[in-house]
N, C-alpha and C positions, 0 to 999 in steps of 0.2 A: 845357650838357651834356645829353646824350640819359639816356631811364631807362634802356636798358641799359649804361651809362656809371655812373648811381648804383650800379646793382647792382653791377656791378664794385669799384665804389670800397667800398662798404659791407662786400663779401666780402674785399674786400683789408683794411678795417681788423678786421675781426674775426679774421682769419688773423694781423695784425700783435699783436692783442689776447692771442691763446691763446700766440704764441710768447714773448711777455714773458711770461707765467703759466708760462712752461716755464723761464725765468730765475729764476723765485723759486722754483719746484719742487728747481731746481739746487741751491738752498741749503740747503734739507732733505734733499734727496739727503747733501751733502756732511757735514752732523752726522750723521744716519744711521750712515752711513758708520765716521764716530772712533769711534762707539759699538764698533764691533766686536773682539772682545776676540781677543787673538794665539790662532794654533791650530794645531795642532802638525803641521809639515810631513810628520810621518809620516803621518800620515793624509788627506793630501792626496794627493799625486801618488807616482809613485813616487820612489827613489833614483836619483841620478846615476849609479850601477852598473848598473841595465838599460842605458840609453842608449848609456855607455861603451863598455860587454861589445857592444851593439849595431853600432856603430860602429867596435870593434874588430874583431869579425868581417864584417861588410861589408868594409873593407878588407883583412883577410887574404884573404878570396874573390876579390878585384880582383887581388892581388898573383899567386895562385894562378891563375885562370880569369880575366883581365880581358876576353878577347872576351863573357862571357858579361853580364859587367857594361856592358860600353857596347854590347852589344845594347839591353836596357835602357834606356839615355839616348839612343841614335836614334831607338829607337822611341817613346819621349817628343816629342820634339823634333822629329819628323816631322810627329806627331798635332801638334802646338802650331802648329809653323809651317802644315801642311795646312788646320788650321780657322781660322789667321787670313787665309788666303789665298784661302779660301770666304766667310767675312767680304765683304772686300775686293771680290772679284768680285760679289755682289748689291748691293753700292755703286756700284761702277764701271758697273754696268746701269741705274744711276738706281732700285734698286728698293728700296722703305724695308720692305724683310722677310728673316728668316732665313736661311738656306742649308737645305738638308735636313739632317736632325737626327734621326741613328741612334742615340740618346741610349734606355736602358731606360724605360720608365714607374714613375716616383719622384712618390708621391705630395706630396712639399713641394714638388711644380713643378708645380704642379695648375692653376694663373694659365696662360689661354691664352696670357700675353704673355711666359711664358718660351720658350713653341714659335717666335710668331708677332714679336713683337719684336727686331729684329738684338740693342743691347745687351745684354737679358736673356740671351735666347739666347747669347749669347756666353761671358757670365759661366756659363751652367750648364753649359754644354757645355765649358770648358776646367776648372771646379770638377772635373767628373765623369774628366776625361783625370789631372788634377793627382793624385785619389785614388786613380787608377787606380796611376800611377805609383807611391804611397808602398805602396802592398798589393805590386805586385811588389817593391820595395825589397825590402820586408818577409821577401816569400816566399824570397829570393835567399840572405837568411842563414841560413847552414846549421852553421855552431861554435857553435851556443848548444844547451844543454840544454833540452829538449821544454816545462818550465815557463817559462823564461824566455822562451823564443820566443812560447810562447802570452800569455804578458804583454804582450811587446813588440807584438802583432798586437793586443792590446785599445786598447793605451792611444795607438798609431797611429790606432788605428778611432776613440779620441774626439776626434784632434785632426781628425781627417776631419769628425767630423761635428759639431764646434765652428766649423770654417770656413767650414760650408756658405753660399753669398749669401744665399740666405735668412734668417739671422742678424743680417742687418745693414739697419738701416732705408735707406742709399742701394741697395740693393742687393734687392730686396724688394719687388716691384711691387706685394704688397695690400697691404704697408702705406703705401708709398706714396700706392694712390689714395684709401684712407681717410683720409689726411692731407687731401687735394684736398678731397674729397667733404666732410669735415666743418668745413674752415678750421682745421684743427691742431688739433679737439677733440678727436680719437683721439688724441693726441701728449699732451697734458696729463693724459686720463684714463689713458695710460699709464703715465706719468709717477709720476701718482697711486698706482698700484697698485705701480709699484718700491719708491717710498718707504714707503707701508702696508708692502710686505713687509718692506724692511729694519727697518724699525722694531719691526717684533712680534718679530724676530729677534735683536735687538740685534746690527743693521749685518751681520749673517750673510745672504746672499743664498738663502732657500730660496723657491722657487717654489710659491704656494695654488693649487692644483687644484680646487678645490670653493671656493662658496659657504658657507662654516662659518654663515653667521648665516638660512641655511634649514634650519639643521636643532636640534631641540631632544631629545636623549638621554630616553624616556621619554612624549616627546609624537608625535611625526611617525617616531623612527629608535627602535629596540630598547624594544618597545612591549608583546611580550605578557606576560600578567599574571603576574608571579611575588611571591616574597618573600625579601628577605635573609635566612635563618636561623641565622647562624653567621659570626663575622667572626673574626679574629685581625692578625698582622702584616703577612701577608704575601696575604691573599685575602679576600675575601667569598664564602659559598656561598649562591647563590640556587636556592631550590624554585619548580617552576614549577605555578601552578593548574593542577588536571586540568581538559580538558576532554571525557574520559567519564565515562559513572557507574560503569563498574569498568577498571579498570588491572591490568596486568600486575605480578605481585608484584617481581621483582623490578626492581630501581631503575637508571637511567645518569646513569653522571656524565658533563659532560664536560669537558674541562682543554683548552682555547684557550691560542694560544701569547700569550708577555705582553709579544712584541714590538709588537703592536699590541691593542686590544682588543677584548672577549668577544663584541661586538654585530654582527659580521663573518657571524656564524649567526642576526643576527635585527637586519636590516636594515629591513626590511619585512614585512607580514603576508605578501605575495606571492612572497616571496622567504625565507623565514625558515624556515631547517632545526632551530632549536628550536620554532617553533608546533606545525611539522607533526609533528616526532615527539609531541609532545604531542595531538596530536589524534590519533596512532595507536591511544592508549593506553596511556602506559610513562607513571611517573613520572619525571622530569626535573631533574634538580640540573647547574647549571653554576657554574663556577668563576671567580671576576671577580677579579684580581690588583691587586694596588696595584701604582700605577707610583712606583717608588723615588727616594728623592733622596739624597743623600750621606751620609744615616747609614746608610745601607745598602750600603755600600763593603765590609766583612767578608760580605756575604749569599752564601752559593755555593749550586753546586746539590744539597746535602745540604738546604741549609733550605729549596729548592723541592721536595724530596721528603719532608720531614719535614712540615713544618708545613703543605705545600700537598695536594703528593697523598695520602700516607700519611693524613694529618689531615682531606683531606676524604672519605674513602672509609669512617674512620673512622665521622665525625659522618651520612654520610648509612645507613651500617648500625642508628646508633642512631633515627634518626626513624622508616626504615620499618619496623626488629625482623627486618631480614633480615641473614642471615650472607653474603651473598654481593651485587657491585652488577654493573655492566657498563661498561668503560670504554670511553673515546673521547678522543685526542690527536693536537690536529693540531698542525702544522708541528714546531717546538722542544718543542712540550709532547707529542708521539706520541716526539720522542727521548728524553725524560724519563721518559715513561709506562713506556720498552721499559726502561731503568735499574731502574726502580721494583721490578718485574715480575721483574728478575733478585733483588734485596734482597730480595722478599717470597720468592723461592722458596726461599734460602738461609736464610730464616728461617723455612721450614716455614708459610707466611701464605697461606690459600687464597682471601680475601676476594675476589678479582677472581676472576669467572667467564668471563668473554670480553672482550677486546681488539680495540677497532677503530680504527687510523690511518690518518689525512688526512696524505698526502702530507708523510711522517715515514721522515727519514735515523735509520740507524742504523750504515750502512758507507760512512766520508767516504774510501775509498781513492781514486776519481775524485773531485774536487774542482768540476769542470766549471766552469760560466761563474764561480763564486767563486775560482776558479785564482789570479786578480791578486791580492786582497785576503788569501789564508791564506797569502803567504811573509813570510818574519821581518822584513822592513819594515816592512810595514802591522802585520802582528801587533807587533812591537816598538814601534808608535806607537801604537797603541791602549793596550798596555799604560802607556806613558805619560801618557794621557789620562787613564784610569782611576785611577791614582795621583795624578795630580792635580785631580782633578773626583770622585770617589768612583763615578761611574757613567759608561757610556760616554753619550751624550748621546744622545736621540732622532733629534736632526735626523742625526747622523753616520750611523746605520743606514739613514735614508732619502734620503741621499744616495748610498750605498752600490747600495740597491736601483735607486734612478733611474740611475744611469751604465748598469748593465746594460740599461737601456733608456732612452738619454739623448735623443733624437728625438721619441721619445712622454711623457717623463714631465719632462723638463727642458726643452729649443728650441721644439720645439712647443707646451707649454702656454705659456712666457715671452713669444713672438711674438705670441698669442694677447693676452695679459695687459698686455704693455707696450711693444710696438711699435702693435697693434691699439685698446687702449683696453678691453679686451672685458671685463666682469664674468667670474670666474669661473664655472661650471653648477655650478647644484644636483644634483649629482650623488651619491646615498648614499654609493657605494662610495668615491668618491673622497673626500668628507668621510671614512669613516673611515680610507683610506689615512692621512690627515694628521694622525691624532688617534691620534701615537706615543708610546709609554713608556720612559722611561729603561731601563737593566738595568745591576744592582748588578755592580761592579767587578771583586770574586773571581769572581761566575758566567761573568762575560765568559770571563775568563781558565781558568777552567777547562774552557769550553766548546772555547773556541781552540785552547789548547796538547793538553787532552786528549785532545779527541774530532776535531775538523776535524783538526789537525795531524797526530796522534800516532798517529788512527784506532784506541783502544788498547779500546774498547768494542769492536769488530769482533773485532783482531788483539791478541788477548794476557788481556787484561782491564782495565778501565776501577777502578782503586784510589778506594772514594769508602766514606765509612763506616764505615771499618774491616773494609772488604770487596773482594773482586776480582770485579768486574760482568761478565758476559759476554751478548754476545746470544745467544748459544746455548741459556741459561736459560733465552728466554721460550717457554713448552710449554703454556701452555694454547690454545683455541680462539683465533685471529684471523681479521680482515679488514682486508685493507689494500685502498685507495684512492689512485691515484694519477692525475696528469694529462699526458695529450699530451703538452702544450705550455709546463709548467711550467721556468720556468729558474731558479726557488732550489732547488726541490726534487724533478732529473730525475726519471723513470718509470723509465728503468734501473737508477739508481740506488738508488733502494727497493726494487724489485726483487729488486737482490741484496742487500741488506740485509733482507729477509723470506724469503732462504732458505736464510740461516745463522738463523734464528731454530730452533731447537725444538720448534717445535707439530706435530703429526702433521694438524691441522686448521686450512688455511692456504686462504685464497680470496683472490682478487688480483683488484683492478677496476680496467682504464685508461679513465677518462673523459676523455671528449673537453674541449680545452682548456685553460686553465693556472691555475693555483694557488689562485687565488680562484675565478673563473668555473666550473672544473671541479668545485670543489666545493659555492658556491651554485646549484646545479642544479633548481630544484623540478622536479617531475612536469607540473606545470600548466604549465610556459612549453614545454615540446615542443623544448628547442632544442641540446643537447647530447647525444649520444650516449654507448654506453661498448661496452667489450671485454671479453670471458672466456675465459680458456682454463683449464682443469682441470689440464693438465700444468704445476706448477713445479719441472719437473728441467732445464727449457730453460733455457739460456742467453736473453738477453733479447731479442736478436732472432727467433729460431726461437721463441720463446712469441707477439712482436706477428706475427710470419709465420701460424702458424697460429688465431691469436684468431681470435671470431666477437663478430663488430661487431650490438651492439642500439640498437636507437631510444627515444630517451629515457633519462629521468634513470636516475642509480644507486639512488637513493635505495629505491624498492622492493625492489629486491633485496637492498638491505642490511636493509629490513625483515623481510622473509621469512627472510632467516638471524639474525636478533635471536632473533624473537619463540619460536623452541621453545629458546630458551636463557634464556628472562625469566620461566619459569613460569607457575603456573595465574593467571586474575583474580580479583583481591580488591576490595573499595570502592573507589571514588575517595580517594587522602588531599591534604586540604589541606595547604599549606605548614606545617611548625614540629611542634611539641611540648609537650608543659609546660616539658620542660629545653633546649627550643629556641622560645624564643618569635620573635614575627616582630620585627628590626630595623627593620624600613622595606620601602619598596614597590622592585622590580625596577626601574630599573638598577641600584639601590645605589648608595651614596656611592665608593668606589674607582672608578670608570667615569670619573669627572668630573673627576680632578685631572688637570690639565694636565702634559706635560712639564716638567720644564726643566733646562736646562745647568748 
């Protein structure tokens, strides 16, 4: 035998080596797997009634207008047959390459060998006709209700892009050649990482984005120096060290929403919008939530207003000796905050001097890309989830968020992970994406039915307390912040939901980009822009029509309209009290318990 003959033979049994490794991998796969505990089909996909309703009107449309429907399938079946016949023809020439390929530029086809390859080529190009097809399907039915059709067009759009060849290792030329290239060590480290996931999961297939064991809460992520001064059931409040020698008397709290948590705003020292407020000058208190488990099935959102904001707004009046603080809520906790703020007016409670929300619904009459998930379906299977697990489960919300964007947050990372072999990136943001918290049963449910569903905060009044909450209450000074390109929490949306608020002193900022990224913005990174416009009697388009677009972060400007609202400076105050001693150091123990179902 020649040594390129050993080589050969040597590559072959190593290749034969890993695929047996992928055999015993199979069988922790398959416990994995049992482990997974039954889960309630409501919450999964939709009802057999959209499809139905679907199906039914397609066919009433055929019966009614059928030229218009087998326009439709020739033109399918034109395109099908015309590309297998372009196929064909660069075969019949003896030529081992594609045909021409009038195909969009789709970044999951980024492998020159989907252009350059007949088979790839083939499969993407008839993939890309086939989607084609199911969107006009889609677009054709015309007897369904504007909700339902835009359901039917989502949950079309995920079988589309659950089909894509890309998904499928025969099907998938890098991961194929990394198969080549490594002797099927990418296939077993794959492997590896499905099993790792099901198993953390218990047999639940949720996809790690991030590297979790590069980061340690306190040491490398959510690091600047504060102190826990105040705990109870449902929050820790942390005071954060000054770092000047005099601060602004009065004090900001901020209340993070507790669907994920607080360290979202202090990620990094370079990125971290609590340092930098803290190095403005202002004293600092944020709010660190417990993430709930099933005795927390009664918790609604009276006792996130009671015990959390009410009670932290409270506690931090008494440390600094001031009668008045500054608030800040973003996402869930800026809709909470605006509740809060109706309670405190009706109760004559002046304690909050200005109001500032991060990309915070108040008026859910447009539902937008959450459309599919708030009709009595889903909502009715949640509600059963909750009833029976006491809390909706973390993973459920962030499977929720990922379908909205299932290419970038589900296929592309999984391919990545376990067709690839790839560790996941040390990525901060993305570790905290995955590092989600339960929410207590009732609050779910009151969140759902009341305010997304019912819209009854907007239109009517929101019953919580023994009181009728309106946004129209909220009249003292705000600032709201919103983003681009946000799609839990449009710009329009907020919008018009800060201009049914109250305040006679209203400022609006659309930053550039979407719900995280728009609002981890520092000054120092130069890389997101924002919008102002003075007029909010506009409707929302004629407000982004006339805005004037600035360079760089919001964050300044929000400073400048803080600070003649925080009063004169006083000393720097350390963390705590006598009647508030220091608990323990920032993150705090809430920060660290883990989900779970």
């Amino acid at each position: 035998m020649t040594t390129n003959d050993d080589a050969a033979g040597a590559k072959s049994a190593e290749l034969t080596a890993n695929l047996a490794k992928v055999e015993e991998l199979s069988q922790r796969l398959v416990q994995a797997m049992s482990r997974r505990t039954s889960v309630n089909p409501g919450i999964q996909a939709p009802s057999g009634d959209l499809f139905a309703k679907a199906a039914t009107a397609y066919w009433s449309e055929m019966m009614q207008n059928p030229a218009r429907l087998i326009e439709h399938q020739v033109e399918y079946w034109s395109k099908s047959v015309q590309h297998f016949v372009e196929a064909q023809q660069m075969l019949a020439k003896g030529k081992f390459e594609a045909p021409e390929d009038p195909t969009p530029t789709d970044r999951r086809f980024a492998n020159p060998l989907w252009q350059q390859h007949p088979y790839f080529n083939y499969l993407k190009q008839q993939y890309l006709i086939n989607a084609e097809a199911i969107r006009n399907a889609v677009d054709a039915v015309d007897d369904m209700e504007p909700k339902e059709k835009q359901r039917l067009r989502y949950f079309s759009q995920q079988i589309i892009d659950m089909m894509s060849p890309t998904n499928f290792l025969g099907t998938n030329p890098d991961a194929l050649e990394k198969a080549l290239e490594t002797d099927g060590q990418s296939l077993v480290d794959g492997l590896e990482n499905l099993v790792r996931d099901l198993e953390a999961n218990n047999g639940e297939l949720v996809v790690k984005l991030a590297d979790d064991s590069a980061f340690v809460l306190g040491e490398n992520i959510a690091t600047t120096p504060g102190k826990v001064v105040y705990r109870n059931r449902m929050m820790e409040l942390i005071q954060y060290e000054p770092a000047t020698e005099e601060v602004h008397a009065t004090p900001i709290v901020i209340f993070p929403p507790w669907i994920n948590k607080y360290y979202i705003l202090d990620l990094k020292a370079q990125n971290s919008f609590i340092k930098w407020v803290v190095e403005q000058g202002y004293t600092l208190f944020v709010v660190s939530w417990i993430n709930p488990d099933a005795t927390y099935r009664e918790v609604g959102m009276e006792d996130y207003i009671e015990d959390g904001f009410l009670t932290a707004i409270r506690e931090v009046k008494e440390i600094t000796g001031q009668k008045q603080v500054n608030a800040i809520g973003y996402c869930i906790a800026g809709t909470t905050l605006s509740l809060t703020l109706s309670l405190m007016k009706q109760r004559g409670d002046k304690s909050v001097k200005s109001a500032t929300f991060f990309t915070a619904l108040t008026d859910f009459s447009d539902q937008g890309e959450f459309t599919p998930f708030l009709q009595n379906d889903f909502v009715d299977g949640i509600e059963d989830e909750v009833a029976e697990k006491g809390v909706l489960p973390s993973a459920v919300m962030a499977r929720t968020f990922s379908f909205l964007r299932s290419n970038d947050l589900i296929y592309g990372p999984a391919i990545k992970s376990y067709m690839m072999g790839e560790t996941p990136p040390a990525f901060d943001l993305l570790y905290w994406n995955g590092d989600g918290a339960n929410l207590p049963g009732k609050m779910v449910m009151q969140y759902l039915r009341g305010l997304c569903q019912s819209n009854d905060f907007a239109e009517g009044g929101y019953e919580l307390m023994g009181t009728t909450l309106k946004v129209s209450d909220v009249d003292l000074p705000l600032f709201m912040v919103s983003c681009e390109t946000d799609h839990i929490a449009a710009a329009r949306d907020t919008y018009r939901g800060m201009q049914k608020m109250g305040s006679k002193q209203k400022t609006f900022v659309l930053s550039e980009s979407g719900h995280i990224a728009g609002i981890v913005n520092p000054p120092s990174k130069k890389k997101y822009g924002h919008y102002t416009n003075d007029d909010l009697t506009l409707d929302w388009d004629a407000w982004k029509a006339g805005a004037t677009m600035h360079e760089g972060s919001w964050w300044p400007r929000w400073e400048a309209w803080i600070r003649p609202r925080s009063g004169k400076k006083v000393p720097q105050r350390q963390p705590g009290d006598s009647s508030h001693p220091v608990l323990c150091d920032a993150p705090g123990t809430y920060v660290t318990i883990k989900a779970t179902g």
